[in-house]
PyMOL Python script that loads the backbone (N, CA, C, O; Angstrom):
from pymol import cmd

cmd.read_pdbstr("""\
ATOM      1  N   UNK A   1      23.702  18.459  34.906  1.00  0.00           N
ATOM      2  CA  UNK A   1      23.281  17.173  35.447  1.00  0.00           C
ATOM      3  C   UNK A   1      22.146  17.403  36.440  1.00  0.00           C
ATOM      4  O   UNK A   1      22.061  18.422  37.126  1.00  0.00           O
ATOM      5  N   UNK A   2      21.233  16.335  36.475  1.00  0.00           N
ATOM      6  CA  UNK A   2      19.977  17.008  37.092  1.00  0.00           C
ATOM      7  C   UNK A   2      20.297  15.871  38.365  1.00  0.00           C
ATOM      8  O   UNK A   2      21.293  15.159  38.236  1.00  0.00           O
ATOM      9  N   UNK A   3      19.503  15.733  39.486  1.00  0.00           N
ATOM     10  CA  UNK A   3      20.082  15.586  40.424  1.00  0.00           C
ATOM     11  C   UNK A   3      19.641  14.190  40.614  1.00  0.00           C
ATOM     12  O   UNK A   3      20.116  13.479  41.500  1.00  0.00           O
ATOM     13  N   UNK A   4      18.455  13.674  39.531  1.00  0.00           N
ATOM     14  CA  UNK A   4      17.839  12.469  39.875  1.00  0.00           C
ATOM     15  C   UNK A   4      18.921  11.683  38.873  1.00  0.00           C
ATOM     16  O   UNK A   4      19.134  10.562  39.336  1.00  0.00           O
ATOM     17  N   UNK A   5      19.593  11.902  37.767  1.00  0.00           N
ATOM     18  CA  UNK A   5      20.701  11.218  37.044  1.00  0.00           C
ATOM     19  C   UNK A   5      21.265  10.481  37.937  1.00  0.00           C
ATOM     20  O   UNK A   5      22.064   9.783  37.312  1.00  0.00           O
ATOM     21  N   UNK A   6      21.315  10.242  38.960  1.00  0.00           N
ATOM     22  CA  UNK A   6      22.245   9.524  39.301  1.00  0.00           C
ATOM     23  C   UNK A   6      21.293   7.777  39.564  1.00  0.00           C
ATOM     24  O   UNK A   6      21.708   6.640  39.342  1.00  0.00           O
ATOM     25  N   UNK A   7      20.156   8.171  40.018  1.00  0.00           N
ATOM     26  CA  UNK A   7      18.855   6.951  39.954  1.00  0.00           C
ATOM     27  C   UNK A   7      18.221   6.770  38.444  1.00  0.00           C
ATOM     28  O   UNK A   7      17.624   5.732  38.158  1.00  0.00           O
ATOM     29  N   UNK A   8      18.397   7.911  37.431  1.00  0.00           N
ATOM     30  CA  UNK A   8      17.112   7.733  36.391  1.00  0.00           C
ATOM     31  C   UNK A   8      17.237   5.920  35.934  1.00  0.00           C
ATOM     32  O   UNK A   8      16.340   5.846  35.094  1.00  0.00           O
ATOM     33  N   UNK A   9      17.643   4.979  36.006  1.00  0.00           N
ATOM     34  CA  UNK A   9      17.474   3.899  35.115  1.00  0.00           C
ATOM     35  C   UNK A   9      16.377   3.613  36.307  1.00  0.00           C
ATOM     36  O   UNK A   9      15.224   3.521  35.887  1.00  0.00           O
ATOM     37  N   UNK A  10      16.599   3.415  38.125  1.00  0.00           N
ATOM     38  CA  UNK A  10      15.766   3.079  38.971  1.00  0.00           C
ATOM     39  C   UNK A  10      14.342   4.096  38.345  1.00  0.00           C
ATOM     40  O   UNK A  10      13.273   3.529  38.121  1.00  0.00           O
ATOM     41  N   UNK A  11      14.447   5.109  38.189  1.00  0.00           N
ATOM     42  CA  UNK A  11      13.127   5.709  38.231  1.00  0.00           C
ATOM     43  C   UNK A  11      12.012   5.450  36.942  1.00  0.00           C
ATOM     44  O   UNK A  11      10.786   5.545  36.982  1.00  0.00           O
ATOM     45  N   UNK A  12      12.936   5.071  35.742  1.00  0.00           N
ATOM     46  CA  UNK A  12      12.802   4.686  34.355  1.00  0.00           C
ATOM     47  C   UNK A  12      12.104   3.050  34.922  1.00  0.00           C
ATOM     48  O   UNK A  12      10.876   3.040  34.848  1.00  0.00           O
ATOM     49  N   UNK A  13      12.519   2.180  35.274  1.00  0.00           N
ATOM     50  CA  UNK A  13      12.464   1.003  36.072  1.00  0.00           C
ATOM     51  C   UNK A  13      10.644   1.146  36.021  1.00  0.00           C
ATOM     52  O   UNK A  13       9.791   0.683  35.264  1.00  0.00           O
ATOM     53  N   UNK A  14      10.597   2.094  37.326  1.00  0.00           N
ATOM     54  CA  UNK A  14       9.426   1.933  38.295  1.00  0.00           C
ATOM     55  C   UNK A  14       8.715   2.829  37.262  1.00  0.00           C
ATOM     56  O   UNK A  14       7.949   2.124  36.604  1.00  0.00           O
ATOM     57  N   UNK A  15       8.681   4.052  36.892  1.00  0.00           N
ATOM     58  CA  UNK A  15       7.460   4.324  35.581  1.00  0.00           C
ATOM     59  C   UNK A  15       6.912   3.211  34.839  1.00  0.00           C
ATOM     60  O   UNK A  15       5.703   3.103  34.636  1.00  0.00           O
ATOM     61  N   UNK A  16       7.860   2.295  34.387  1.00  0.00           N
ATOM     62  CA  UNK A  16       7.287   1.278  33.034  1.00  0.00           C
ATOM     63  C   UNK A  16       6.134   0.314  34.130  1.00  0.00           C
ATOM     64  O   UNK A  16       5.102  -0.323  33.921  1.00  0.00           O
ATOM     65  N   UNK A  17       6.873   0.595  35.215  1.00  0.00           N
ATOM     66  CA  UNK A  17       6.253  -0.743  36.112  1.00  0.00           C
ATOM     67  C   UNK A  17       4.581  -0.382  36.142  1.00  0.00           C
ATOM     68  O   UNK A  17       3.615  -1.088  35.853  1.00  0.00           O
ATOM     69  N   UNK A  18       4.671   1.065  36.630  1.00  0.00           N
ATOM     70  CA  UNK A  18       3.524   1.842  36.488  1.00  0.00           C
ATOM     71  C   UNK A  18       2.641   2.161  35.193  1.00  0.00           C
ATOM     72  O   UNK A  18       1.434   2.106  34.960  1.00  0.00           O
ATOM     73  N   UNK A  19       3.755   2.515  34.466  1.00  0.00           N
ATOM     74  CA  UNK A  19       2.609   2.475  32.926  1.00  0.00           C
ATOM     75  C   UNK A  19       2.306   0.894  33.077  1.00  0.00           C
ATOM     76  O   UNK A  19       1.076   0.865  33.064  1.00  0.00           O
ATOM     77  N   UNK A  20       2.726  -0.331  33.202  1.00  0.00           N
ATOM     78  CA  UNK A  20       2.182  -1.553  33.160  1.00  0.00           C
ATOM     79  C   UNK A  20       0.676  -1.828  33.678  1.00  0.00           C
ATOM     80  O   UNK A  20      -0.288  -2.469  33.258  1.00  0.00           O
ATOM     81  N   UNK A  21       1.015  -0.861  35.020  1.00  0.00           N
ATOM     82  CA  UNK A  21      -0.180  -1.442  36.164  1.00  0.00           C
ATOM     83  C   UNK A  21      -1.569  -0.496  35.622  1.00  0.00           C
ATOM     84  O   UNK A  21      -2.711  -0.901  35.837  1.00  0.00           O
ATOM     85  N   UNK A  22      -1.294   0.803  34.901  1.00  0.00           N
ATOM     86  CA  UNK A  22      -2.150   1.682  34.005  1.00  0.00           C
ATOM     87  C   UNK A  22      -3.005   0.351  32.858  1.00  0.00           C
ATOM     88  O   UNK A  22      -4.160  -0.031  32.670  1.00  0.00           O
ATOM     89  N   UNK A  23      -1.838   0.063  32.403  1.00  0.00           N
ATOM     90  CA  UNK A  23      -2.494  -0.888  31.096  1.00  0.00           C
ATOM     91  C   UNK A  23      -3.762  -1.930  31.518  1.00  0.00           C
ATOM     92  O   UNK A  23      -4.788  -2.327  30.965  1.00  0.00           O
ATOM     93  N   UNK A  24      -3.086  -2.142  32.828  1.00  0.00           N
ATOM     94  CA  UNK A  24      -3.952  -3.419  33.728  1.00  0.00           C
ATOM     95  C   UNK A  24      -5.375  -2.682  34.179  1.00  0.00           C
ATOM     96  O   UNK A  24      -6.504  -3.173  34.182  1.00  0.00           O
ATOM     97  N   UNK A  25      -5.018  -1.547  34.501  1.00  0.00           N
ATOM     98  CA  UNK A  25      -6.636  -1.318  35.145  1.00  0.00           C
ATOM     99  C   UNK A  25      -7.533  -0.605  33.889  1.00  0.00           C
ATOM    100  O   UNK A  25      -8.763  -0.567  33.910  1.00  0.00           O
ATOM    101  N   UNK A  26      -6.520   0.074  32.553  1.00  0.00           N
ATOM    102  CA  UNK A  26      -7.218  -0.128  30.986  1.00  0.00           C
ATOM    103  C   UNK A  26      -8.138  -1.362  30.827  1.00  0.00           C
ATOM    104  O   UNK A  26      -9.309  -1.503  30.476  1.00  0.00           O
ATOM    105  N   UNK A  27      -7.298  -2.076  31.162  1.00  0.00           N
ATOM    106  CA  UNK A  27      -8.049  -3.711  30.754  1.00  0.00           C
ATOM    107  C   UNK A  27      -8.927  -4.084  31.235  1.00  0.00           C
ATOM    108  O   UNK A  27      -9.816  -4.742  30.695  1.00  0.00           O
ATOM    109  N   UNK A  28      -8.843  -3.606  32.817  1.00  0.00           N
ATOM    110  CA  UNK A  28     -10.334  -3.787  33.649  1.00  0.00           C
ATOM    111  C   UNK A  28     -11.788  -3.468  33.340  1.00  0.00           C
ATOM    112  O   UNK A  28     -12.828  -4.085  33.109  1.00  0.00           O
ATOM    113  N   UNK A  29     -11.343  -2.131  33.453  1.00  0.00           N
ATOM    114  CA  UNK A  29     -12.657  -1.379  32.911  1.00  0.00           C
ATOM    115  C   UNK A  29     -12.750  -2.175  30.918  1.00  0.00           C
ATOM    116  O   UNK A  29     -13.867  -2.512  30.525  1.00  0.00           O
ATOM    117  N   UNK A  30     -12.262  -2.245  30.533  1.00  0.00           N
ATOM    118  CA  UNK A  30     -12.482  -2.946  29.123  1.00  0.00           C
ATOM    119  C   UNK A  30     -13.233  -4.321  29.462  1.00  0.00           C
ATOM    120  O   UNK A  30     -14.003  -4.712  28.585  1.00  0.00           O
ATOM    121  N   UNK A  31     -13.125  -5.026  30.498  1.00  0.00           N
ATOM    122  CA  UNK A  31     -13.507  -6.421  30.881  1.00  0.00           C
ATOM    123  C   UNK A  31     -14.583  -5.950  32.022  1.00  0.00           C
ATOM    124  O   UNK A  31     -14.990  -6.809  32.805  1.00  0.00           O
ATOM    125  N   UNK A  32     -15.003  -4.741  32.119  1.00  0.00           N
ATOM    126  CA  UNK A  32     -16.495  -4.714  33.194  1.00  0.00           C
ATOM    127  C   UNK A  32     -15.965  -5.044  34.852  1.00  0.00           C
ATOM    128  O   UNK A  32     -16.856  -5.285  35.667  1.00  0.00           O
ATOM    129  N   UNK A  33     -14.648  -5.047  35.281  1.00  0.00           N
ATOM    130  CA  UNK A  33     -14.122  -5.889  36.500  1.00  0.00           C
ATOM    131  C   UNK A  33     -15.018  -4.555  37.298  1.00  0.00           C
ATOM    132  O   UNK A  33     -15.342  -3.430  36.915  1.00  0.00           O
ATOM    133  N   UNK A  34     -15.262  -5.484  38.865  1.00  0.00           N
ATOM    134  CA  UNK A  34     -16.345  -4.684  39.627  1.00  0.00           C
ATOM    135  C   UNK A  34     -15.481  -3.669  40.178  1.00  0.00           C
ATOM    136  O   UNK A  34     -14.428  -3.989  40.730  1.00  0.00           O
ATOM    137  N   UNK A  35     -15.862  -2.420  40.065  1.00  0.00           N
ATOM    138  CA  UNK A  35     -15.953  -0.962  40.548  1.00  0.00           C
ATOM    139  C   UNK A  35     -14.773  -1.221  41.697  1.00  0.00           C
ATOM    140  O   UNK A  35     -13.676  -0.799  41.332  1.00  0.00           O
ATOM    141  N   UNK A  36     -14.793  -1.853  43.051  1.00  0.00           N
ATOM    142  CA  UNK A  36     -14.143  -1.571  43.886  1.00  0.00           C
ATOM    143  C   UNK A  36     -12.852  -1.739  43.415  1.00  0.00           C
ATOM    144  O   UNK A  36     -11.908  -0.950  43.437  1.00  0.00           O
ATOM    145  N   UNK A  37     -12.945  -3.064  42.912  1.00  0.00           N
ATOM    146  CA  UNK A  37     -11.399  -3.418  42.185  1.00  0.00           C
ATOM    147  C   UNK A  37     -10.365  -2.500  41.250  1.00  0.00           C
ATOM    148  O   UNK A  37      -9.140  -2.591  41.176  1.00  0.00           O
ATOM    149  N   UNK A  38     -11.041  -1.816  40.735  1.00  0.00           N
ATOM    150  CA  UNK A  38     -10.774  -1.016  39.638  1.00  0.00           C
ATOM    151  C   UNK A  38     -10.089   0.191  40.551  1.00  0.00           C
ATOM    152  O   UNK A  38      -8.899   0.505  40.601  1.00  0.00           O
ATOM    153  N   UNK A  39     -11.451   0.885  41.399  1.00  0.00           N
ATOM    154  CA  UNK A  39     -10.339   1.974  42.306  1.00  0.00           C
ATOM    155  C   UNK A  39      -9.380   1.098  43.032  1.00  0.00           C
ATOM    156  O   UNK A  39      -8.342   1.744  43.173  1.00  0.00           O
ATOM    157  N   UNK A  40      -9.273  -0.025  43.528  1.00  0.00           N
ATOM    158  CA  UNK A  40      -8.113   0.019  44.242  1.00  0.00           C
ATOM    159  C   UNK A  40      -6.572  -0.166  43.890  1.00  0.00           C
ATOM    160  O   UNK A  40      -5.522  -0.136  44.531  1.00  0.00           O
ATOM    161  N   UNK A  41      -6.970  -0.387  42.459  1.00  0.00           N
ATOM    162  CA  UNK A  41      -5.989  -0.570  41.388  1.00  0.00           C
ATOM    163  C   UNK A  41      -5.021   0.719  41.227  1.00  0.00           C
ATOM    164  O   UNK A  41      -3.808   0.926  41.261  1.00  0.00           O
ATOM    165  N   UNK A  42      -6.538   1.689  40.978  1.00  0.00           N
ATOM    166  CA  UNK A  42      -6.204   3.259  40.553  1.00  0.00           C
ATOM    167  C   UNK A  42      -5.186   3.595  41.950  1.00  0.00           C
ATOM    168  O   UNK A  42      -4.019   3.987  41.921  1.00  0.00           O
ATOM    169  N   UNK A  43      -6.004   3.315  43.111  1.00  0.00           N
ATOM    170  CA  UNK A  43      -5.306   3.960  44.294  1.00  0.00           C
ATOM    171  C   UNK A  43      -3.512   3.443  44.258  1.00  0.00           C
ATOM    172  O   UNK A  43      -2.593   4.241  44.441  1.00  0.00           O
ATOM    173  N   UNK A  44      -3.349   2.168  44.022  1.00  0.00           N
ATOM    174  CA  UNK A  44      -2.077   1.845  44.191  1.00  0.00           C
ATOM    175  C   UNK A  44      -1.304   2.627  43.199  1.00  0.00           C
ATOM    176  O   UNK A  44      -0.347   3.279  43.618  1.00  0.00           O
ATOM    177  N   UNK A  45      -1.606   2.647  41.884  1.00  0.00           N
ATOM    178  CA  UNK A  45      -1.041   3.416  40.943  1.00  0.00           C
ATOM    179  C   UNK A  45      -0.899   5.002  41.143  1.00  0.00           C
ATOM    180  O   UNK A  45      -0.164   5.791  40.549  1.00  0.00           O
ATOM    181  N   UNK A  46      -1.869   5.231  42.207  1.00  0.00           N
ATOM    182  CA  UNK A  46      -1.410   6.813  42.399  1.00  0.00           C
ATOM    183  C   UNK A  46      -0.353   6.723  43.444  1.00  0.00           C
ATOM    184  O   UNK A  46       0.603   7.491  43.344  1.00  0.00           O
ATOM    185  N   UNK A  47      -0.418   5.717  44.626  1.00  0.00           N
ATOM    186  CA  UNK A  47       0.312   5.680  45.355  1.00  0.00           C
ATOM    187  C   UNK A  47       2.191   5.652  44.699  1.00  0.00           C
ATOM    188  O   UNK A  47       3.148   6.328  45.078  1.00  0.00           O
ATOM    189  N   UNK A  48       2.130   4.872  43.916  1.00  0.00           N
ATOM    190  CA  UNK A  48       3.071   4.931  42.874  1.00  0.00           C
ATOM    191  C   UNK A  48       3.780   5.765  42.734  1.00  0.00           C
ATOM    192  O   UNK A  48       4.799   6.011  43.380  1.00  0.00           O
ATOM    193  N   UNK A  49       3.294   6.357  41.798  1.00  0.00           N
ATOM    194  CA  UNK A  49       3.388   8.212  41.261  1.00  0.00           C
ATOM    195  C   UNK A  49       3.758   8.829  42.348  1.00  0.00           C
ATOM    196  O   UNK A  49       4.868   9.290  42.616  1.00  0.00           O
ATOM    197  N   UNK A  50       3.008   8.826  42.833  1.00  0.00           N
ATOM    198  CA  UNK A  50       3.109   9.478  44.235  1.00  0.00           C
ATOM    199  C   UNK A  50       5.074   9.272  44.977  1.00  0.00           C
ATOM    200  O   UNK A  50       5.818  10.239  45.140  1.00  0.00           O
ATOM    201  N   UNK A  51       5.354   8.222  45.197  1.00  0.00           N
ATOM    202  CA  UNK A  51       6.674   7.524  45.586  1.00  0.00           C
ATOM    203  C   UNK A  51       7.724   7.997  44.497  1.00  0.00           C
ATOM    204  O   UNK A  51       8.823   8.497  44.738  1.00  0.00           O
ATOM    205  N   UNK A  52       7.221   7.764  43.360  1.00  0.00           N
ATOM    206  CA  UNK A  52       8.029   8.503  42.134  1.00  0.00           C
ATOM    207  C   UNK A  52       8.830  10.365  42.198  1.00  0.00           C
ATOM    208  O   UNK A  52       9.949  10.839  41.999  1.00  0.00           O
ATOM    209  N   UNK A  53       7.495  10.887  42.584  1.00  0.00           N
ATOM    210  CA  UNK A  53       7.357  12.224  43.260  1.00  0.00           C
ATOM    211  C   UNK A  53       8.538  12.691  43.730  1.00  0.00           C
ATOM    212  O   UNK A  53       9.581  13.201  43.322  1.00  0.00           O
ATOM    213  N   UNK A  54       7.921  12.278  44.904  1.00  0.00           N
ATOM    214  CA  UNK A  54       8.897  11.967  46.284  1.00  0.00           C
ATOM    215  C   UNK A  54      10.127  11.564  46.455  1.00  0.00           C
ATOM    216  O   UNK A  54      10.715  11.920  47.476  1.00  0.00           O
ATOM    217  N   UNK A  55      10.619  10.938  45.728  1.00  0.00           N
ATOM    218  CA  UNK A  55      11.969   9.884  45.071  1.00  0.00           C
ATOM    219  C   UNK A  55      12.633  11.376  44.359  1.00  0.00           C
ATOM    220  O   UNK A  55      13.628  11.957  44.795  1.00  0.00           O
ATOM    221  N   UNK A  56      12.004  11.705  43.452  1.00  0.00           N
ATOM    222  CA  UNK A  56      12.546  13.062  42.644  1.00  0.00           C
ATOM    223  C   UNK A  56      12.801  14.782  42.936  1.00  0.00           C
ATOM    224  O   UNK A  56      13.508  15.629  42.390  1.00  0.00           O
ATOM    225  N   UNK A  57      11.741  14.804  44.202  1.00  0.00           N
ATOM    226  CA  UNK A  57      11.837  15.519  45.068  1.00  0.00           C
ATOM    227  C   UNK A  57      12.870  15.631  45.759  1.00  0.00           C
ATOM    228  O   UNK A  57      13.545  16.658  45.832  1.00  0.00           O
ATOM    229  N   UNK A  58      13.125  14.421  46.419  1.00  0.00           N
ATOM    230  CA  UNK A  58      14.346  14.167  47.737  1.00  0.00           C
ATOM    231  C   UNK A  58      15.457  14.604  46.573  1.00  0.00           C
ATOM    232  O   UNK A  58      16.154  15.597  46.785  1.00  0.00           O
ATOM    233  N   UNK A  59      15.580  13.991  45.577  1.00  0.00           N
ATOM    234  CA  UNK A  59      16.824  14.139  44.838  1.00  0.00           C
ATOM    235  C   UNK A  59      17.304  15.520  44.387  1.00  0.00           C
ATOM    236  O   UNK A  59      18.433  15.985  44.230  1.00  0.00           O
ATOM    237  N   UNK A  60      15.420  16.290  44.148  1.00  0.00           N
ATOM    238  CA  UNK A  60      15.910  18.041  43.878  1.00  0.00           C
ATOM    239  C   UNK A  60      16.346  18.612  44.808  1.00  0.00           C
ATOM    240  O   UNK A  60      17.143  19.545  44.713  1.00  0.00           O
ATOM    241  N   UNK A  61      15.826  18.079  46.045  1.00  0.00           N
ATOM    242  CA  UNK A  61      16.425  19.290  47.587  1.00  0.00           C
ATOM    243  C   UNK A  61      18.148  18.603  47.240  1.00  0.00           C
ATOM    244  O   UNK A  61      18.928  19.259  46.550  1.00  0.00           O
ATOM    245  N   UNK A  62      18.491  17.415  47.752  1.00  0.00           N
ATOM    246  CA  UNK A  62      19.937  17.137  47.963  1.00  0.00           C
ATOM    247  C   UNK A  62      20.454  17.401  46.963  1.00  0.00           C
ATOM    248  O   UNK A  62      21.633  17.251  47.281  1.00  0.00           O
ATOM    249  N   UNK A  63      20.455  17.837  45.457  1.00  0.00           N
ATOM    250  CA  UNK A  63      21.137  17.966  44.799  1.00  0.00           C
ATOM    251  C   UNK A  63      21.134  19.363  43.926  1.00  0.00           C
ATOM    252  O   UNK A  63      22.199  19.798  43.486  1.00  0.00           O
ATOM    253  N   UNK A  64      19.964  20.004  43.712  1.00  0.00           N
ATOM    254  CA  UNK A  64      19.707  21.088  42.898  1.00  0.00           C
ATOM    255  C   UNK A  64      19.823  22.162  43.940  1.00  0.00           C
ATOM    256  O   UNK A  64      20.386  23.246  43.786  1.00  0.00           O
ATOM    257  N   UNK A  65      19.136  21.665  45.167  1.00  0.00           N
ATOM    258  CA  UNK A  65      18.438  23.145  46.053  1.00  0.00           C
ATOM    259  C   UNK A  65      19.835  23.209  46.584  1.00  0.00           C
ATOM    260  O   UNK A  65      20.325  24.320  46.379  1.00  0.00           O
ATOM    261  N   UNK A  66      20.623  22.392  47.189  1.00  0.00           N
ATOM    262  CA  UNK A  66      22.157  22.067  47.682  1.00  0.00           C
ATOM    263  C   UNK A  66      22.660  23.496  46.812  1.00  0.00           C
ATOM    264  O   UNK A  66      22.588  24.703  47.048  1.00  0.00           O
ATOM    265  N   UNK A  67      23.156  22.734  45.781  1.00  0.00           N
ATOM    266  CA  UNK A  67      23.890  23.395  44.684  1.00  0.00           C
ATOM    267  C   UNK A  67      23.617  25.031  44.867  1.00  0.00           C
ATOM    268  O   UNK A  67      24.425  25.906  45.176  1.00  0.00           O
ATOM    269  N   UNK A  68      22.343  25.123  44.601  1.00  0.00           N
ATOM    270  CA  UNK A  68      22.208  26.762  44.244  1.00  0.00           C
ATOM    271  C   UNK A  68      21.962  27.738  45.963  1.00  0.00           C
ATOM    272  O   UNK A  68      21.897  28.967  45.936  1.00  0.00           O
ATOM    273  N   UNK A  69      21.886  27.176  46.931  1.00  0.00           N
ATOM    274  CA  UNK A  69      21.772  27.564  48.167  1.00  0.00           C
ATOM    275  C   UNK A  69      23.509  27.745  48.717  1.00  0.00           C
ATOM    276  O   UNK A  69      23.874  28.475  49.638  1.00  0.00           O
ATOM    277  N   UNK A  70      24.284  26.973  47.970  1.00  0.00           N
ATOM    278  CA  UNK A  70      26.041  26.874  47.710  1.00  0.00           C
ATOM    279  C   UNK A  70      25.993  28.639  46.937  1.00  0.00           C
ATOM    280  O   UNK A  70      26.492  29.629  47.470  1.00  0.00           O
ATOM    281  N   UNK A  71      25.385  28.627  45.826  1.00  0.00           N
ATOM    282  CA  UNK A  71      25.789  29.682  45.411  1.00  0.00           C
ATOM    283  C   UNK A  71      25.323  31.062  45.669  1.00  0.00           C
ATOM    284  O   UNK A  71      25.896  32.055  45.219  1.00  0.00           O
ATOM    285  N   UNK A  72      24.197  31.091  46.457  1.00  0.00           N
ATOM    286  CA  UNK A  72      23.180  32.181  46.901  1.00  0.00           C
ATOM    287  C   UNK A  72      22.780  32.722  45.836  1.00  0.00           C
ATOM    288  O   UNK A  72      22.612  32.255  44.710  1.00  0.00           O
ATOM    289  N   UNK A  73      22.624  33.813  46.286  1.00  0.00           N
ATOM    290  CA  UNK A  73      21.665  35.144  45.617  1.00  0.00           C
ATOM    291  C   UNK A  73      20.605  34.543  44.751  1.00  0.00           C
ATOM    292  O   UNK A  73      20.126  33.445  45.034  1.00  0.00           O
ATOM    293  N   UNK A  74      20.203  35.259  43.653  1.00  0.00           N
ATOM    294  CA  UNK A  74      19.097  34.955  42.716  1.00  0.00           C
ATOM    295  C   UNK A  74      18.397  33.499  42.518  1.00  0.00           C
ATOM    296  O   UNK A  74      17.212  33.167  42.557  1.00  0.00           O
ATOM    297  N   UNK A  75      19.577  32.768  42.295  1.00  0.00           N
ATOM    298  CA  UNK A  75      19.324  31.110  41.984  1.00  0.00           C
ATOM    299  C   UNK A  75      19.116  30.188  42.709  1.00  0.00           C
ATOM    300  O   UNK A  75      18.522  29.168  42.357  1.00  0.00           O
ATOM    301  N   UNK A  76      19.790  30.501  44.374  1.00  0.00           N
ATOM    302  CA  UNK A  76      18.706  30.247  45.140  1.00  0.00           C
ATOM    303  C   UNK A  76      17.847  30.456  45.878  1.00  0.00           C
ATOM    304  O   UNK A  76      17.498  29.650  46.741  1.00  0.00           O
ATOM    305  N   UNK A  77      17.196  31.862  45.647  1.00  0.00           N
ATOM    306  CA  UNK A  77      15.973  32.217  46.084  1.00  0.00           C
ATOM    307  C   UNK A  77      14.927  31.205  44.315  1.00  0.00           C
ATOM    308  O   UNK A  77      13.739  30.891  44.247  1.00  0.00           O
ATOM    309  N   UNK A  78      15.832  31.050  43.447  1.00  0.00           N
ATOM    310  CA  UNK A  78      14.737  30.759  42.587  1.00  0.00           C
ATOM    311  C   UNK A  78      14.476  29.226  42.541  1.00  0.00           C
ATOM    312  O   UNK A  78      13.579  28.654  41.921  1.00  0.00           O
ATOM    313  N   UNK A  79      15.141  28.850  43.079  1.00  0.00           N
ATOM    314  CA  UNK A  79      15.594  26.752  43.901  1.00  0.00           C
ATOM    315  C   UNK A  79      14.065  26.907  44.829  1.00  0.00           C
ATOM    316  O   UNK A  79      12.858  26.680  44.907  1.00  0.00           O
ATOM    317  N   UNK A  80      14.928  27.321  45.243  1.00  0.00           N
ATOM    318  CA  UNK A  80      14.146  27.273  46.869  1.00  0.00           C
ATOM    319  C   UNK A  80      12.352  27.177  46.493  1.00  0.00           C
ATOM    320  O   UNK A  80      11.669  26.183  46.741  1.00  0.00           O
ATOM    321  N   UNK A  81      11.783  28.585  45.787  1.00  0.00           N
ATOM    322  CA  UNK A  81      11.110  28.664  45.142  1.00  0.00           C
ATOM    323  C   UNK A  81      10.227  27.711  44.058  1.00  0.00           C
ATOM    324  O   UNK A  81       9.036  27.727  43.745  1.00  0.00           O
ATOM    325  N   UNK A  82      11.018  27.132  43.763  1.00  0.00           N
ATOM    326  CA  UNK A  82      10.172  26.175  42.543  1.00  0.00           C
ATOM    327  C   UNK A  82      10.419  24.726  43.701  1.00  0.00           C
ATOM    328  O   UNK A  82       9.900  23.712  43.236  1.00  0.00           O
ATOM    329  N   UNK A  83      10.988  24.547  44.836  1.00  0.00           N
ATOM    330  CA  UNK A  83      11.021  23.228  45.671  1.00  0.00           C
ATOM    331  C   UNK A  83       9.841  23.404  46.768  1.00  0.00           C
ATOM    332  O   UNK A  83       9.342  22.369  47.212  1.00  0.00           O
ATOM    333  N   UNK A  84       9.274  24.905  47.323  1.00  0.00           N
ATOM    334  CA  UNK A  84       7.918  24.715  47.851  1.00  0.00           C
ATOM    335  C   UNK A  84       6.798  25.038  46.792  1.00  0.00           C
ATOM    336  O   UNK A  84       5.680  25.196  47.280  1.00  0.00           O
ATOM    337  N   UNK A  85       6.907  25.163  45.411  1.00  0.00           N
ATOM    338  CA  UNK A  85       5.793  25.127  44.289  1.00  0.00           C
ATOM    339  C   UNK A  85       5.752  23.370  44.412  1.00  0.00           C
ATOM    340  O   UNK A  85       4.770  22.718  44.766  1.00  0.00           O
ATOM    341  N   UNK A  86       6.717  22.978  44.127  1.00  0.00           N
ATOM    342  CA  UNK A  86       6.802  21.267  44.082  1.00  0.00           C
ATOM    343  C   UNK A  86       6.181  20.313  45.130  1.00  0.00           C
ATOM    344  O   UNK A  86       5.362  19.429  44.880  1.00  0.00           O
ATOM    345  N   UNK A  87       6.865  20.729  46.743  1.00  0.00           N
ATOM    346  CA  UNK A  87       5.913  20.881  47.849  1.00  0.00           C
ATOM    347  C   UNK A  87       4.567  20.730  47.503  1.00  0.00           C
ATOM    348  O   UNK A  87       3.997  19.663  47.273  1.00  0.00           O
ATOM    349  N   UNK A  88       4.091  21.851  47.478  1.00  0.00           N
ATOM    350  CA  UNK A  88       2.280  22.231  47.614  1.00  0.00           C
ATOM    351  C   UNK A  88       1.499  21.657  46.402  1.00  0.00           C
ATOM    352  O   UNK A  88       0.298  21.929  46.398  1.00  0.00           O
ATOM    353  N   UNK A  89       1.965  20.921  45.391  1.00  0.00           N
ATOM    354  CA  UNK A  89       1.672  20.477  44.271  1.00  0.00           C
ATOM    355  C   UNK A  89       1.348  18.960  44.671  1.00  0.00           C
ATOM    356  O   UNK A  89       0.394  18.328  44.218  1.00  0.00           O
ATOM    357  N   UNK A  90       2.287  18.470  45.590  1.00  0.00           N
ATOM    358  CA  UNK A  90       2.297  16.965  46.146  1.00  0.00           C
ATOM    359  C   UNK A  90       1.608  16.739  46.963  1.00  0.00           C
ATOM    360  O   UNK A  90       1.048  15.664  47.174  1.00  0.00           O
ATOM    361  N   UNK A  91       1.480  18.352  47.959  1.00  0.00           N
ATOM    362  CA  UNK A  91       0.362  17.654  49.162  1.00  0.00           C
ATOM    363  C   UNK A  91      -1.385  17.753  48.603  1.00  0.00           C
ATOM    364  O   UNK A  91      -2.365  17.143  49.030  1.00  0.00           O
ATOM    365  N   UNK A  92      -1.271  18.809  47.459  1.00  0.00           N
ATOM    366  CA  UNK A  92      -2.788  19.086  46.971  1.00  0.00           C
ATOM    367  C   UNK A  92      -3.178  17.695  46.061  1.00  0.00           C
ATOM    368  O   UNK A  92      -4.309  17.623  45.580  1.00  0.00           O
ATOM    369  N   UNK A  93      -2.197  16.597  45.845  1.00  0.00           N
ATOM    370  CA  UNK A  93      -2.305  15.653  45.057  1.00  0.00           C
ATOM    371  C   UNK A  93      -2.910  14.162  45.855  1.00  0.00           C
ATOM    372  O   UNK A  93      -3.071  13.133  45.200  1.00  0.00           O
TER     373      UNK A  93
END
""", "prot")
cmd.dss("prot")
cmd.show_as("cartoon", "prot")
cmd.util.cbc("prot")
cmd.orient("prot")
């Protein structure tokens, strides 16, 4: 069980919401809408993603990194490990 299972319909939810708001700023640029509009579209939609992230994140520390920091040795040095790869992936984003 992965640790976001316990939200995935919420997180399933807010993707579609997001692929929606994707389709919308598709449509923009298809309809010429002026430049500013368009990034600020983009920006909210990253902001999005972004919250999505973060949402899935929180759920890997409390539930995955938990778990294997419970069990030590190997698995969670290898938790731990792939949760500051995940980290530095979000702030370079």
């Amino acid at each position: 069980m992965h640790g976001y299972s316990e939200h995935k319909t919420d997180h399933l939810k807010r993707l579609r919401r997001i692929e929606g708001q994707v389709r919308g700023v598709a449509r923009m640029v298809e309809e010429d809408a002026y430049c500013i509009d368009v990034l600020t579209q983009l920006s909210a939609v990253t902001r999005a993603l972004q919250s999505v992230a973060v949402g899935l994140l929180d759920e890997h520390l409390a539930h995955c990194v938990v778990a294997a920091a419970r069990e030590g040795g190997e698995e969670q040095e290898t938790k731990l490990r792939e949760a500051s790869e995940a980290i530095r992936r979000l702030v370079r984003s």
